[in-house]
VOGU-3710 file (C-alpha; in Angstrom, 3 decimals, decimal comma):
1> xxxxxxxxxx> 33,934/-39,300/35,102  31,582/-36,364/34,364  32,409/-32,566/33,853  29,839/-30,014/34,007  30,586/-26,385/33,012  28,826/-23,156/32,624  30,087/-20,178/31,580  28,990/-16,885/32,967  27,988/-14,355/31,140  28,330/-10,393/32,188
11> xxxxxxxxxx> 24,107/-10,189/32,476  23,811/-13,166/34,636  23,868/-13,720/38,473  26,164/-16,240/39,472  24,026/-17,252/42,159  21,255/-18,072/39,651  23,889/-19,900/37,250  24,787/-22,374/40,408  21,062/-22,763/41,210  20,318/-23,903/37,543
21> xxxxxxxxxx> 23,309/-26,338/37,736  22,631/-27,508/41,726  18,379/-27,625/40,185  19,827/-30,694/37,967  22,585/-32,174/39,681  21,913/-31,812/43,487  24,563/-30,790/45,979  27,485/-30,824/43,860  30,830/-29,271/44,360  30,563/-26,326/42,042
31> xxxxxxxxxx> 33,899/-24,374/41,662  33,603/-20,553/40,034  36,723/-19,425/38,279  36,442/-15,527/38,279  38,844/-15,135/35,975  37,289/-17,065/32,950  34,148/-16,144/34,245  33,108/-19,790/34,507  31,332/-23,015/36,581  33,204/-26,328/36,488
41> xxxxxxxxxx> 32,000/-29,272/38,319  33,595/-33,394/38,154  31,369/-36,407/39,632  31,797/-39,573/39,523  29,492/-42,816/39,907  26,289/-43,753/39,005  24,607/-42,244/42,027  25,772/-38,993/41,005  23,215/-38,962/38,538  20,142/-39,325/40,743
51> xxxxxxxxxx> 18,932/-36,071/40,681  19,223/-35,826/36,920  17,886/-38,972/37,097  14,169/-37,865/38,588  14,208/-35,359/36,657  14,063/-36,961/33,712  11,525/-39,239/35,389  9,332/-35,806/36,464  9,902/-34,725/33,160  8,286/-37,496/31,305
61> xxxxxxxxxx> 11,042/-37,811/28,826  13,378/-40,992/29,451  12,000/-42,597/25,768  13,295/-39,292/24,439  16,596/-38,847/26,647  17,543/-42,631/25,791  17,011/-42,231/21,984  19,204/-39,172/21,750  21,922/-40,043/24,062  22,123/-43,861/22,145
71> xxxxxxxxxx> 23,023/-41,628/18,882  24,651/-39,077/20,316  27,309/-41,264/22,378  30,735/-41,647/20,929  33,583/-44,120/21,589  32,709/-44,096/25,362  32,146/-40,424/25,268  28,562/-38,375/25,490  28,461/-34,917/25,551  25,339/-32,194/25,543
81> xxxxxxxxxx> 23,784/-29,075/26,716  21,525/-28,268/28,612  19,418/-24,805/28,488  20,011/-22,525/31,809  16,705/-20,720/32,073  14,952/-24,591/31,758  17,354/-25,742/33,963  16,229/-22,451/36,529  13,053/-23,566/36,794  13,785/-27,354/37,616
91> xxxxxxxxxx> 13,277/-28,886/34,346  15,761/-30,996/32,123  15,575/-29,519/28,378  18,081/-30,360/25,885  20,163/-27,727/24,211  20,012/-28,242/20,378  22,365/-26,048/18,157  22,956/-23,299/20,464  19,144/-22,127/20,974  19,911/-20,712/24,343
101> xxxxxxxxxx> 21,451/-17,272/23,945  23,064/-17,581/27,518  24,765/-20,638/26,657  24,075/-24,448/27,808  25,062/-26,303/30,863  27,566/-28,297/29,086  27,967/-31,959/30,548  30,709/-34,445/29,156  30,726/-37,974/30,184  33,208/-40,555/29,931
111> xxxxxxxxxx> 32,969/-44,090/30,638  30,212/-47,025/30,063  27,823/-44,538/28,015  25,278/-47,468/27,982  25,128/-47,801/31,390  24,961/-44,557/32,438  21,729/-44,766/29,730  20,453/-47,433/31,523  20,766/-45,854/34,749  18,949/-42,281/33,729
121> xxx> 16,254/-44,266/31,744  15,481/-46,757/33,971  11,689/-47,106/35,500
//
């Protein structure tokens, strides 16, 4: 299982928040809490991913997004950001110590990390 969240911040659109996520992930079911001020998302399956997926692939980076998710994956648990305003445009960027000042798309998967790898990098 994956979770996606975003929170919202009080200068942001939500509409452009959901657009970032749905740019990455596809047609998702995107919930907004208006209370916490926040997007949550759960998917499951490999085919979940395919959107991410080609955009890696447009991207040019599957060398790069295998070689960080291999060391960043933990006891069948991988979690990173990734930055809003790259995520806007249609683009896959990594989030790396909080150099988005609106906050990352955080994404936390659990399962077969390696497979899920193997999926996103594969030609």
């Amino acid at each position: 299982m994956t979770k996606i969240k975003a929170l919202l911040n009080p200068t942001e659109g939500p509409e452009k928040v959901k657009q970032a996520i749905k740019n990455i992930f596809g047609e998702i079911n995107l919930r907004h809490n208006t209370n916490l001020q926040i997007f949550t998302a759960e998917i499951t399956g490999l085919t979940s991913f395919s959107k991410f997926k080609s955009k890696i692939a447009q991207d040019r980076i599957r060398d790069t997004i295998r070689s960080v998710f291999t060391r960043w994956k933990e006891n069948g648990k991988l979690s990173f950001g990734l930055n809003r305003q790259a995520a806007y445009a249609g683009h896959v960027s990594l989030n790396l110590q909080n150099e988005d000042p609106m906050g990352p798309i955080q994404v936390i998967i659990n399962g077969n990390i390696d497979e899920v790898i193997d999926f996103l990098c594969e030609k």
